[in-house]
C-alpha positions as CSV (number, residue, x, y, z in Angstrom):
1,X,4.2,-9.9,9.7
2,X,4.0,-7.8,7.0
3,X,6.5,-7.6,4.2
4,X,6.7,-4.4,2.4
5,X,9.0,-4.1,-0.7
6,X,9.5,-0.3,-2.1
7,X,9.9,0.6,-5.6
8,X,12.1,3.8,-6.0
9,X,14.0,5.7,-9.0
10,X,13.6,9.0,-10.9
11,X,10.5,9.0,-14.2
12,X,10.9,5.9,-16.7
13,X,13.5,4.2,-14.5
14,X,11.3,0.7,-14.4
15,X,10.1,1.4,-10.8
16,X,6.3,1.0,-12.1
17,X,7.6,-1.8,-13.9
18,X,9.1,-3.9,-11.4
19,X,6.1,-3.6,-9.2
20,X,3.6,-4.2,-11.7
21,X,5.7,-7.4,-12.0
22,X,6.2,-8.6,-8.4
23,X,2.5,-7.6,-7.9
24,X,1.8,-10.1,-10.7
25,X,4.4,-13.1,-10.4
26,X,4.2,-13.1,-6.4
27,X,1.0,-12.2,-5.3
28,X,1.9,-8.5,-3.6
29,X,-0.8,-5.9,-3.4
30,X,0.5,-3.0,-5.4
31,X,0.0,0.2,-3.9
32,X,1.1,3.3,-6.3
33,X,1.4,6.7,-4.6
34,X,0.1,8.4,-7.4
35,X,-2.8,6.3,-6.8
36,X,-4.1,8.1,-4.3
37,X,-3.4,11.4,-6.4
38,X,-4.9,10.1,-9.5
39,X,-8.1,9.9,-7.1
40,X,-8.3,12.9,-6.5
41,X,-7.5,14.5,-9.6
42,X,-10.8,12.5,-10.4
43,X,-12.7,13.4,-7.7
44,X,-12.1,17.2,-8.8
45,X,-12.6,16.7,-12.5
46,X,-9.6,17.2,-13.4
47,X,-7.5,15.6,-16.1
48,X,-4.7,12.9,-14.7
49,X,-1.6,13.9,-16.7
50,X,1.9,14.1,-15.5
51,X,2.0,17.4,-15.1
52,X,-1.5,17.3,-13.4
53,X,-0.1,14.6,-10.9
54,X,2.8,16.8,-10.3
55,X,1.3,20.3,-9.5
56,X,-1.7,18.8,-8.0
57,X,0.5,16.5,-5.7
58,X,1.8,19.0,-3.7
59,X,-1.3,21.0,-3.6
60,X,-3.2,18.1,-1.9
61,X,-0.5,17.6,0.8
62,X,-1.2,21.2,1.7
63,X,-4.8,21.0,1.5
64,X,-5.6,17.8,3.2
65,X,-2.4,17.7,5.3
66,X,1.6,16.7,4.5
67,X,0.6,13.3,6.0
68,X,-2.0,12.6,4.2
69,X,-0.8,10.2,0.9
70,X,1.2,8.7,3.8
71,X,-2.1,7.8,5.7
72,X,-3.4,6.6,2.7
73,X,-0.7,4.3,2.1
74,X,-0.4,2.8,5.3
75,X,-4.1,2.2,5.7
76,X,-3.5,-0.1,2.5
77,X,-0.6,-1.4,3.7
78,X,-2.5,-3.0,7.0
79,X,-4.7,-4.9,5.0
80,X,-2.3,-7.1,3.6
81,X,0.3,-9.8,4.3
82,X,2.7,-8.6,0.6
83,X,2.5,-4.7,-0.7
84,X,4.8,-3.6,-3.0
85,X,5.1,0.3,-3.3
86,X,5.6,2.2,-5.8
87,X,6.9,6.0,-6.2
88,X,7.8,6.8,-3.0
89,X,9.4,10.4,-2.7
90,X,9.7,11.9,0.7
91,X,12.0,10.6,3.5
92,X,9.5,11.6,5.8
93,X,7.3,9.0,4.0
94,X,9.7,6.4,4.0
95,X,10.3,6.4,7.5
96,X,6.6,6.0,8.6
97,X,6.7,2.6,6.8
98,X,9.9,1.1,8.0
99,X,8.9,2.7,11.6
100,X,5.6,0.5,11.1
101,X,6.7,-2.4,9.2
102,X,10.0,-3.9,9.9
103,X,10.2,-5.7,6.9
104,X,10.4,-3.2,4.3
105,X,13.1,-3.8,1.8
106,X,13.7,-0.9,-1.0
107,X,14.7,-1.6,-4.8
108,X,16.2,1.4,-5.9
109,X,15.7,1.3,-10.2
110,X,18.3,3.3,-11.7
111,X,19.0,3.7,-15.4
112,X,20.9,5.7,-17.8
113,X,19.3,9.1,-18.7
114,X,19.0,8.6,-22.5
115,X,17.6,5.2,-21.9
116,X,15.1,6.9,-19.6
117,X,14.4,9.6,-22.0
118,X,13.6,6.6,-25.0
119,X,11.0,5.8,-22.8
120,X,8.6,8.5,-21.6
121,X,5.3,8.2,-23.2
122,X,4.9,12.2,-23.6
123,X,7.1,12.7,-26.9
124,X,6.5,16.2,-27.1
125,X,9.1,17.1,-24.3
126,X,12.9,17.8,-25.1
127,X,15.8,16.2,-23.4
128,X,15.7,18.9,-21.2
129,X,12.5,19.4,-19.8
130,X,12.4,15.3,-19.4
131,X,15.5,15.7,-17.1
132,X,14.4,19.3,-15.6
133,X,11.6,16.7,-13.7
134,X,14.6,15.0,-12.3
135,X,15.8,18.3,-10.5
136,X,12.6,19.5,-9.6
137,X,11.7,16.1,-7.8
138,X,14.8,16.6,-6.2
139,X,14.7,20.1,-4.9
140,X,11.3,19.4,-3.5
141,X,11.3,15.9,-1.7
142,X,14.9,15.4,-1.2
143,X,14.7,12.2,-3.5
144,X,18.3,11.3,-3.4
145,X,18.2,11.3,0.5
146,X,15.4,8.2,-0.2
147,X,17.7,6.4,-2.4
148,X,20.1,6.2,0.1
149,X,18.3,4.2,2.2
150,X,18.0,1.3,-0.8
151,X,18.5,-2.5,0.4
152,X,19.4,-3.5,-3.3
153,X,20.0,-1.7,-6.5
154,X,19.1,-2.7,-10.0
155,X,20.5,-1.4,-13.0
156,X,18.2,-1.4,-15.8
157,X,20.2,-0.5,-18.9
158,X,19.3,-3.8,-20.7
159,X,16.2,-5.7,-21.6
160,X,12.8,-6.0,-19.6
161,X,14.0,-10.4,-19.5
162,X,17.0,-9.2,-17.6
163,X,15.4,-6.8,-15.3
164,X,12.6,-9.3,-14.3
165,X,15.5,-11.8,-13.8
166,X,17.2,-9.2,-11.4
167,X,14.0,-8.5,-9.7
168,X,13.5,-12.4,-9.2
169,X,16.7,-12.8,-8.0
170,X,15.8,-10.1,-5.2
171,X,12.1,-11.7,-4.5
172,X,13.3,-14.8,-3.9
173,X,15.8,-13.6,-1.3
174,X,13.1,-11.9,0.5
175,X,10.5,-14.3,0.4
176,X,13.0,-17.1,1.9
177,X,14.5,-15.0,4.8
C-alpha cells in the first residue's frame, strides 16, 4: 500500500520545507505540483517565476484539461511505495488521491503572516502584494476548504530544529501505524 503524506499551507509557510525534509530523512519520493508546471513553463520557453507559475498554472489546466496536474501527480504517485506532496490547492485534487490511496495523511503548515513575509525570496514585493497572493489563491482554488481536511497541523513560528522535530514527531506516527 501506498502511503501518501501532503504538504499544504499558503507561500513561505514551510510546506516545501517539510517535504524537502521527509523526502530526505525518510526516503519519500517528493512530488511538487509546481513541478509539473515548471515543466511546462520550460517546454514553452518561458521564464519560471512566481508569477509565471501562477498565471501560467491556470492557463495549462484549461489548455490541457482541469485534470491534468492531477494526472500527472497520480502517475507519480503509482510508482512508488512513500510520496510526499507538496502544494496541493484544489479540493478537487485532493480528493482524487485520498479516493486512490487510502493512506494519505495531510500536514497543514501554518505560520504567522509577518514571519511568512521575512521569508519570501522576491524582496521587491510590499506586505501587501505578498499577502494579496494569499487571497487570490483563495478565491480561485478554494484553499481553505483543502485545509480543512488536515490530519495534523504544525505551527511554524519558531526555528527550522523545532519544525523538523514536529515533522518527525508526525513521520514516525505514520510510519509505525
Amino acid at each position: 500500500m501506498t502511503k501518501v503524506i501532503l504538504t499544504v499551507g499558503y507561500a513561505r509557510s514551510g510546506k516545501s520545507t517539510v517535504a524537502k525534509y521527509i523526502e530526505e530523512k525518510y526516503g519519500f519520493k517528493r512530488i511538487g505540483f509546481s513541478d509539473f508546471i515548471a515543466s511546462e513553463l520550460e517546454k514553452r520557453n518561458l521564464e519560471t517565476t512566481k508569477d509565471n507559475m501562477m498565471k501560467y498554472g491556470e492557463q495549462f489546466r484549461k489548455e490541457l484539461g482541469e485534470d491534468y496536474l492531477i494526472k500527472q501527480v497520480l502517475k507519480e504517485i503509482e510508482e512508488n511505495d512513500k510520496v510526499v506532496i507538496s502544494g496541493l490547492r484544489i479540493m478537487a485534487e485532493y480528493e482524487k488521491i485520498k479516493a486512490s490511496f487510502s493512506d494519505t495523511k495531510m500536514i497543514l503548515v501554518s505560520s504567522i503572516e509577518q514571519n511568512r513575509f521575512d521569508r519570501r525570496k522576491d524582496t521587491s514585493k510590499t506586505n501587501e502584494e505578498f499577502l494579496a497572493r494569499d487571497e487570490h489563491d483563495e478565491k480561485l482554488y478554494g484553499m481553505k476548504r483543502v485545509f480543512e481536511k488536515k490530519d495534523y497541523e504544525i505551527e511554524n513560528n519558531s526555528s527550522l530544529g523545532e519544525l523538523l522535530e514536529k515533522v518527525d514527531e508526525i513521520i514516525k506516527k505514520e510510519l509505525n501505524d
